[in-house]
C-alpha positions as CSV (number, residue, x, y, z in Angstrom):
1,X,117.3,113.3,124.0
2,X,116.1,113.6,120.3
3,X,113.1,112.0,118.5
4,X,113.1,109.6,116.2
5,X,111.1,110.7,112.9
6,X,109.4,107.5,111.1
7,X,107.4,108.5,107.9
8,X,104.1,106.8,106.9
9,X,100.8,106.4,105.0
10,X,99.0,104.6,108.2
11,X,96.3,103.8,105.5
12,X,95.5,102.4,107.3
13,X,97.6,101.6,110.6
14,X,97.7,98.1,111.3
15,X,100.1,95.4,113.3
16,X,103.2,95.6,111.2
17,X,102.7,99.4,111.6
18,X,102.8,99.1,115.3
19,X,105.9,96.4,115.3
20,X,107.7,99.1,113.4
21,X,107.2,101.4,116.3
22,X,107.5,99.2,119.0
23,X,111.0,97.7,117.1
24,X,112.1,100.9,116.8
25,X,111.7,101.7,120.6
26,X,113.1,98.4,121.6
27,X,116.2,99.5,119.7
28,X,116.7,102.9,120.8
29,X,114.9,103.0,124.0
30,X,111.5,103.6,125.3
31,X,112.3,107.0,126.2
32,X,112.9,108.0,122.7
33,X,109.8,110.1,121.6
34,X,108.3,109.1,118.0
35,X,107.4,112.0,115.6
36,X,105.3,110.9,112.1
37,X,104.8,112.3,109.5
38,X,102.1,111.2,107.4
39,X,100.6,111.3,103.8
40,X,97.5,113.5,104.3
41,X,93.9,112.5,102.1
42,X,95.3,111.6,99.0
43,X,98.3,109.2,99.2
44,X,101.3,108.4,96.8
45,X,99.4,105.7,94.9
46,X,97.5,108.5,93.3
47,X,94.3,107.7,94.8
48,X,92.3,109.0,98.1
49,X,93.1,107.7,102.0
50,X,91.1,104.9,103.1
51,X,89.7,107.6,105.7
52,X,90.9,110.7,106.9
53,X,93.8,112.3,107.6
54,X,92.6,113.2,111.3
55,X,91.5,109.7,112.1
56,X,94.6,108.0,110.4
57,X,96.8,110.5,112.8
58,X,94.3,109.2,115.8
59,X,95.5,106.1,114.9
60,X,99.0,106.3,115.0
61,X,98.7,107.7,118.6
62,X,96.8,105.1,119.8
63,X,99.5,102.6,118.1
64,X,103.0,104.7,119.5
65,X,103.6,107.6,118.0
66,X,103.9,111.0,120.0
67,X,103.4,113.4,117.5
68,X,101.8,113.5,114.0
69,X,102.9,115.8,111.0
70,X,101.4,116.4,107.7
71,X,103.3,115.8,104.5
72,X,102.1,118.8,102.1
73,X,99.8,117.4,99.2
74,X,102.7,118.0,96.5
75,X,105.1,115.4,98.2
76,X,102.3,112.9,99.3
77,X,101.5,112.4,95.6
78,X,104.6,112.5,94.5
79,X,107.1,109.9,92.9
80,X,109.6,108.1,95.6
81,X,112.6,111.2,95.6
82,X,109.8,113.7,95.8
83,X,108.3,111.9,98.9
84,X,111.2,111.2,100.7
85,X,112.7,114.9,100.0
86,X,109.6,116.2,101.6
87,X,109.3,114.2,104.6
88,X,113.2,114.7,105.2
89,X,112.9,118.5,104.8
90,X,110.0,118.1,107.6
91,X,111.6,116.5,109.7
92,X,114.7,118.6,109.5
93,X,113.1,121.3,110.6
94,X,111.4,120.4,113.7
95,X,114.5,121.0,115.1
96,X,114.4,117.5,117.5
97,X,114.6,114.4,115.5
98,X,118.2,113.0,115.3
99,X,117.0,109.9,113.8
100,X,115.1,108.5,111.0
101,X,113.7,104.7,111.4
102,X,112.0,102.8,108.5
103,X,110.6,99.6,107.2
104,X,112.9,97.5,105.2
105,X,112.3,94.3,103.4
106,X,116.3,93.4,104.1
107,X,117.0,95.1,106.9
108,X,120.8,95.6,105.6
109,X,121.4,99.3,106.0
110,X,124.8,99.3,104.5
111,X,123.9,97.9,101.1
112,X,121.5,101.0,101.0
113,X,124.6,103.1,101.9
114,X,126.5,101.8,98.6
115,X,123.2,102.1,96.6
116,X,122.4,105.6,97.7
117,X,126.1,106.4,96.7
118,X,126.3,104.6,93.7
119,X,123.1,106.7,92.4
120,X,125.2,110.3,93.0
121,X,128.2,109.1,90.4
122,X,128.5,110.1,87.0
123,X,128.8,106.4,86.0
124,X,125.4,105.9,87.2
125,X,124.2,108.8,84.9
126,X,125.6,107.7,82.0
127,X,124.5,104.6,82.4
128,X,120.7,105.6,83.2
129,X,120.3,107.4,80.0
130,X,121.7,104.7,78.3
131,X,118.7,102.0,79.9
132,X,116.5,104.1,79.3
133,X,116.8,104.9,75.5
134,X,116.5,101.2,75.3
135,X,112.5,101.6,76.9
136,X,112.5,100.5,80.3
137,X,110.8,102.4,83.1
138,X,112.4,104.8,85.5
139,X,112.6,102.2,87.8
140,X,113.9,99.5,85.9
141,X,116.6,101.4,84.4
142,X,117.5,103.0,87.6
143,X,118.4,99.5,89.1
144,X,120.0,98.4,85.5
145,X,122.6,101.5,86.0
146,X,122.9,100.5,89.3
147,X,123.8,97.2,88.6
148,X,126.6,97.9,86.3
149,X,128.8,100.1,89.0
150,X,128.0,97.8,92.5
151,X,126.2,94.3,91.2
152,X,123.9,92.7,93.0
153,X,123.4,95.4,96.0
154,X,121.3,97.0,92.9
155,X,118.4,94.2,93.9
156,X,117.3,96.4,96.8
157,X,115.6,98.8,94.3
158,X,113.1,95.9,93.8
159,X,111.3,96.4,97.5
160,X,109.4,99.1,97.8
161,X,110.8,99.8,101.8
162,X,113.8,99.7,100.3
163,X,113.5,101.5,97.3
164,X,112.2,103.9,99.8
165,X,114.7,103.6,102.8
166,X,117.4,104.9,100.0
167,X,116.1,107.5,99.2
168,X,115.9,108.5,102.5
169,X,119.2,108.1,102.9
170,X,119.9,110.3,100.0
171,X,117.7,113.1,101.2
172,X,119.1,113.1,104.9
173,X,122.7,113.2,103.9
174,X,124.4,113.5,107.2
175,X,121.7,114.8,108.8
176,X,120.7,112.0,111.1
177,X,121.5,108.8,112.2
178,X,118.8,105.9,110.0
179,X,117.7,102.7,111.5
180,X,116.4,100.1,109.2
181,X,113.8,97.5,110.7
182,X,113.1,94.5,108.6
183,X,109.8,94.2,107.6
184,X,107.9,91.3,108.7
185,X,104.9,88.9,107.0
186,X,103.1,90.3,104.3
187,X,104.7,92.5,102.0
188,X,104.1,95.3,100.1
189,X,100.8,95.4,97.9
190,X,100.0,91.7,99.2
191,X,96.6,90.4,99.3
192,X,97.9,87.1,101.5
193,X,97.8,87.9,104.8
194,X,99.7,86.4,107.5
195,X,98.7,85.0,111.2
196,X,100.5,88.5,112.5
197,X,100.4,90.7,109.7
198,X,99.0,92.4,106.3
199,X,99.5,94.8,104.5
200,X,97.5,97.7,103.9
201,X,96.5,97.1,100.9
202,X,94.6,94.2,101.9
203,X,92.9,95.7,104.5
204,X,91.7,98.5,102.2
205,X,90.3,96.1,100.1
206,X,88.3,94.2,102.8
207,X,87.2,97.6,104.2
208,X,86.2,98.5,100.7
209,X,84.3,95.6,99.9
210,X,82.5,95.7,103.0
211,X,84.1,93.3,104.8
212,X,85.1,95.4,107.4
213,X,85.1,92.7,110.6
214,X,88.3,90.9,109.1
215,X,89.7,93.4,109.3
216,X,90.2,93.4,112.8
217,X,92.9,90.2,113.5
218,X,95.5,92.3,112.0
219,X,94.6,95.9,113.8
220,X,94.4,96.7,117.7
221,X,91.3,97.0,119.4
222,X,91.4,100.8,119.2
223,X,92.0,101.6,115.6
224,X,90.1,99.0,114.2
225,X,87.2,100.7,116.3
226,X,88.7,103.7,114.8
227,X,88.4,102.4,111.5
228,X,84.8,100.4,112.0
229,X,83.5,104.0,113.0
230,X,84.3,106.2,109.9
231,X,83.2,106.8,107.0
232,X,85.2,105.1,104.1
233,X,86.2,106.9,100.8
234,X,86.5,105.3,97.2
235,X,88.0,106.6,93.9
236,X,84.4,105.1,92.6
237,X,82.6,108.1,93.7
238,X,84.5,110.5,92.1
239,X,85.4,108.1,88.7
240,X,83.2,110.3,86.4
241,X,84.7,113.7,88.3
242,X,88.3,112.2,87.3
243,X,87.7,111.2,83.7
244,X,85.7,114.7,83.1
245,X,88.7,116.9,84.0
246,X,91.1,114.2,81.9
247,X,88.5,114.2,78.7
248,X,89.0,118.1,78.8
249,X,93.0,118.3,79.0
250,X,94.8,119.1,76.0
251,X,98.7,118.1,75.2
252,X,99.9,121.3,77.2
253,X,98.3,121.0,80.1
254,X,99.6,117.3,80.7
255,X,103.0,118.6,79.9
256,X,102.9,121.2,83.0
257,X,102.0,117.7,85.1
258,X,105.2,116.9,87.4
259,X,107.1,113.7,85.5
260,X,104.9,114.3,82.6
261,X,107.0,112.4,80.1
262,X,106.8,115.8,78.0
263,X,110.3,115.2,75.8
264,X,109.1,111.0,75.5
265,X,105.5,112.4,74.0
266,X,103.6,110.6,76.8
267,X,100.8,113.6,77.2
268,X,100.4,112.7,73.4
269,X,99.4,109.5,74.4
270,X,97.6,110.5,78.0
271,X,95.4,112.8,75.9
272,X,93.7,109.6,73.7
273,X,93.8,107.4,76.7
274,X,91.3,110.0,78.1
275,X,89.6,110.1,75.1
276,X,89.0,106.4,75.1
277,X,89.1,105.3,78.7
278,X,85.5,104.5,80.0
279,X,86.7,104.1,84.0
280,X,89.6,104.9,85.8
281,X,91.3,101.4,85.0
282,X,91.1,101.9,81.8
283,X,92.7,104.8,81.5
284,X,96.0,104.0,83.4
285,X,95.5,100.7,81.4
286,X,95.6,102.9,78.0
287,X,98.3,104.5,79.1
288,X,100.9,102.3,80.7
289,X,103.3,101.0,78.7
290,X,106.8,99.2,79.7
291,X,108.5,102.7,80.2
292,X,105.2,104.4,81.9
293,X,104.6,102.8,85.2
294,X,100.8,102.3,86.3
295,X,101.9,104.1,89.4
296,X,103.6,107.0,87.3
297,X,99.9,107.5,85.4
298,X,97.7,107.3,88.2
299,X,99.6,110.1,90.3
300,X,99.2,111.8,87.0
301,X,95.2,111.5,87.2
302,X,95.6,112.7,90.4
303,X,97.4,115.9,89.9
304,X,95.2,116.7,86.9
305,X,92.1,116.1,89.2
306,X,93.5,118.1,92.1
307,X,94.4,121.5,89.6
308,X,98.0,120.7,90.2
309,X,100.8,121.3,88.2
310,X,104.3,121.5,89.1
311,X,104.8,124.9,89.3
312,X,102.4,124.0,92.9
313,X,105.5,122.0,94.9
314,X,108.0,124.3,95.9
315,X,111.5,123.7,96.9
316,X,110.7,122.4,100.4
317,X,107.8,122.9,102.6
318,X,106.6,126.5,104.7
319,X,105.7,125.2,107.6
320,X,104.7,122.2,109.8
321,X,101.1,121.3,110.3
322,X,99.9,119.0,113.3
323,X,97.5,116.6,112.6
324,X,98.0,114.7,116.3
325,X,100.0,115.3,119.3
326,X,99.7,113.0,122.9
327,X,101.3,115.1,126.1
328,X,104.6,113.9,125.1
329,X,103.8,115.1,121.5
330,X,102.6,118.5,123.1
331,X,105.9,119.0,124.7
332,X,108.0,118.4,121.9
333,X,105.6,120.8,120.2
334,X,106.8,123.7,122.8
335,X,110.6,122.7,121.7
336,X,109.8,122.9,118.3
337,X,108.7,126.1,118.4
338,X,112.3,127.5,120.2
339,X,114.5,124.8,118.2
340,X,112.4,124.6,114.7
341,X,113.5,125.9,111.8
342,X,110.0,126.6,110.4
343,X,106.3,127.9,111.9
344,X,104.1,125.1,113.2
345,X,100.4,125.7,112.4
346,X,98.1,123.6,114.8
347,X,94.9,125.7,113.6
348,X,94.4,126.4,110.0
349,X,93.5,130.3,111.0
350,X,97.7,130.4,112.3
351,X,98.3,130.2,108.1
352,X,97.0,133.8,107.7
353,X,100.5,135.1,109.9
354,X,102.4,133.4,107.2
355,X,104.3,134.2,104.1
356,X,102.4,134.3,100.7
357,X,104.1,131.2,100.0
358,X,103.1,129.2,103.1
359,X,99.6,130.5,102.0
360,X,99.6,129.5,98.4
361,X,100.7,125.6,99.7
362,X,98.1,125.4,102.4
363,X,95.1,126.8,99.5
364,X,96.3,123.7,98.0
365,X,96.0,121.5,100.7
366,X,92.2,122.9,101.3
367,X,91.6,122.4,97.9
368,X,92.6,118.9,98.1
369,X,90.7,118.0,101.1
370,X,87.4,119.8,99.6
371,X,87.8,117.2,96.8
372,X,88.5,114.2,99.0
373,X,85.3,115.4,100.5
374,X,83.3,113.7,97.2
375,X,84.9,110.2,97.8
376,X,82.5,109.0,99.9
377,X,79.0,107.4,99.4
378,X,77.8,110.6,101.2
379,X,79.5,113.9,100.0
């Protein structure tokens, strides 16, 4: 029987996170084993994990999953193809997941079928360059070009799960069977709770702010214990760190950034935001415009900070690293390893039998982690 593969942030993992899993096995069967893979410390919204990638992984075995995957550092900061191309490629080639479950704000799988083919037409091409001459953002001129081939259907690009889910769909190709659950309560980005659920983003906020007890109505018992326990990370620690390496960047170095806006002349513009910018806010602040997303600009900062450019994410991932396994986990493991299409490292000294390649991407990911190491009141 193969695994299903769901791929997350868990930043942290709360009740919708779990009704995702438990939907998911209500759908295809308890028996089906669940393999994750996750975001690592620094996560797509160009900023650090609430807490680490170890104790984020703890939690998603204490809330269903059987086995816990890292997503390599260039991915996990990287825009919504880049992610999803990623976490496809790993699950691909563990050899044992046959199908791919994720959140959805409508739940209507076959309206992402018609958008993800829509997007691979030459209609939609040609109508994409044509939105965005007139200034809109990637985004908004993606669901514009959309629009103009299938109609409404294009309105799924709005939700982020959904924005998401397709391209999933586009990255799997035939590969494996998708289930969309419907997301329920809060929803993306929301700071209004409801009696079941939140989002994450609200939670990091509480936890943040230290208001870390109300936190716990929309967690489990165990991972809010997980999370009441560790240490909790903030880009305010490393704010200074940030706007240092951006004050010293010159035009060049921005344009060897992934989606650096080279030929639009944003580094021009990234290079006096830093100039200017006195905190982190106001830099993406400086710097977003209507075509420039805030999201777009912070995962910018964040691959400046890191030493990354985009010479550093290479076609697809070397290997697949284990952050969390249960016995069920451990036994897929010993499939992997006969039915995989790529090494799995479950100690960091296993990288040292590996290409140069799979070396050069895990010295990345160290580097990452020994920076995520100064968000937090104690370094």
């Amino acid at each position: 029987m193969g695994a299903v593969g769901i791929v997350a942030e868990y930043n942290p993992f709360h009740t919708g996170h779990a009704w995702h899993i438990a939907e998911t096995k209500r759908q295809l069967g308890e028996g089906k084993p669940i393999v994750c893979v996750m975001s690592g410390n620094w996560v797509q919204r160009g900023e650090c994990g609430l807490i680490d990638k170890w104790k984020r992984a703890e939690m998603a075995l204490h809330g269903g999953a059987d086995l816990v995957l890292e997503l390599p550092l260039p991915w996990a900061i990287s825009s919504a193809e880049n992610f999803a191309r990623g976490s496809i490629d790993i699950l691909k080639a563990t050899g044992v997941v046959d199908t791919i479950s994720f959140g959805s704000e409508s739940g209507c799988l076959d309206e992402m079928f018609r958008v993800a083919e829509a997007i691979k037409t030459k209609e939609f091409q040609k109508a994409l360059h044509e939105e965005l001459d007139k200034g809109f953002s990637f985004a908004e001129a993606r669901q514009k070009a959309v629009y103009q081939i299938i109609g409404d259907t294009s309105r799924l690009l709005g939700g982020a799960n959904d924005n998401l889910g397709v391209e999933y769909i586009r990255a799997a190709g035939e590969s494996f069977r998708m289930l969309a659950v419907p997301r329920l309560g809060a929803g993306h980005n929301s700071l209004c709770p409801t009696d079941k659920f939140a989002s994450a983003t609200y939670l990091r906020e509480l936890a943040r702010h230290g208001e870390m007890e109300k936190a716990a109505e929309w967690m489990e018992a165990k991972n809010y214990d997980v999370l009441r326990r560790t240490d909790i990370s903030n880009m305010k620690y490393v704010e200074r760190a940030v706007l240092a390496r951006l004050r010293q960047m010159k035009e060049k170095e921005f344009e060897c950034l992934p989606d650096s806006g080279a030929a639009e002349g944003l580094p021009v513009r990234l290079v006096k935001a830093a100039e200017r910018a006195n905190s982190l806010e106001e830099f993406y602040g400086l710097a977003k415009t209507r075509r420039y997303a805030h999201s777009r600009i912070r995962r910018l900062a964040l691959w400046a900070f890191l030493g990354m450019t985009e010479k550093d994410r290479p076609t697809a991932p070397s290997y697949l690293r284990v952050l969390g396994a249960n016995e069920r986990g451990r036994d897929l493991l010993r499939q992997m390893k006969k039915e995989g299409t790529l090494p799995v490292l479950t100690k960091p000294a296993h990288i040292r039998r590996l290409p140069e390649e799979a070396q050069t991407l895990f010295s990345i990911e160290s580097r990452g982690t020994d920076l995520y190491g100064l968000c937090f009141e104690n370094i």
